[in-house]
C-alpha positions in Angstrom: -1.3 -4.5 -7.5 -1.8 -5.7 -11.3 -5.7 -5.9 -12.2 -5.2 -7.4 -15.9 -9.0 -7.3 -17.3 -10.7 -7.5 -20.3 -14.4 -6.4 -21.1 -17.2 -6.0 -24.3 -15.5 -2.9 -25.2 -11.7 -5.4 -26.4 -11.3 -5.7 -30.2 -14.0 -3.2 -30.9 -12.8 0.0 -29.4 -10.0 -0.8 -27.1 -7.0 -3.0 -27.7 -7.9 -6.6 -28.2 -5.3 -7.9 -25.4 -6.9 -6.2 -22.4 -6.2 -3.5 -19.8 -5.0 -3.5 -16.4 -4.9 -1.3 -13.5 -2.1 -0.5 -11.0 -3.7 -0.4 -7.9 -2.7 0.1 -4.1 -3.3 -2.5 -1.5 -6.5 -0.9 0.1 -6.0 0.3 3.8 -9.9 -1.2 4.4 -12.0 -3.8 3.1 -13.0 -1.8 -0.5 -11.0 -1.3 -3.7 -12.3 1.8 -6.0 -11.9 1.4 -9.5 -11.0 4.5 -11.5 -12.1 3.8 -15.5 -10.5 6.8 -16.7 -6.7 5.0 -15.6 -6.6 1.5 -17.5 -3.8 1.6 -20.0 -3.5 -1.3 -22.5 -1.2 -4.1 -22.5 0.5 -6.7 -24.6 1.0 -9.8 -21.9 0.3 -11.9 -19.6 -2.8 -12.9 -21.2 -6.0 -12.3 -18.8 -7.1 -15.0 -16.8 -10.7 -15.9 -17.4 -12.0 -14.9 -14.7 -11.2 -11.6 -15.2 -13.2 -11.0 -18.2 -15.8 -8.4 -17.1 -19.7 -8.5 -19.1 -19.9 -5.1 -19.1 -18.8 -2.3 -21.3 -16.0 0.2 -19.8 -16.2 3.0 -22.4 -13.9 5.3 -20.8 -9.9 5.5 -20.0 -7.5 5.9 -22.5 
């Protein structure tokens, strides 16, 4: 799966367009989120919903 995302750390220490994650369908009801694995992208442009309030200070 393609988790585009953006968050407070986008245009101030992270590329301004957002991250994503490549993720695997989850064989149970829970996805884990590794912050150390987002690499930056140019498009699709993140949908609004994925803008996260928080600051994600690590990954590349």
């Amino acid at each position: 799966m393609f988790l585009p995302f953006t968050n407070l750390t986008n245009r101030e220490t992270t590329y301004s367009g957002g991250r994503h994650l490549d993720l695997r369908i989850p064989e149970g009801d829970f996805i884990y989120l590794n912050s150390n694995k987002p690499l930056d992208f140019l498009v699709p442009i993140v949908p609004t919903q994925n803008y996260w309030e928080i600051a994600i200070k690590a990954g590349v």
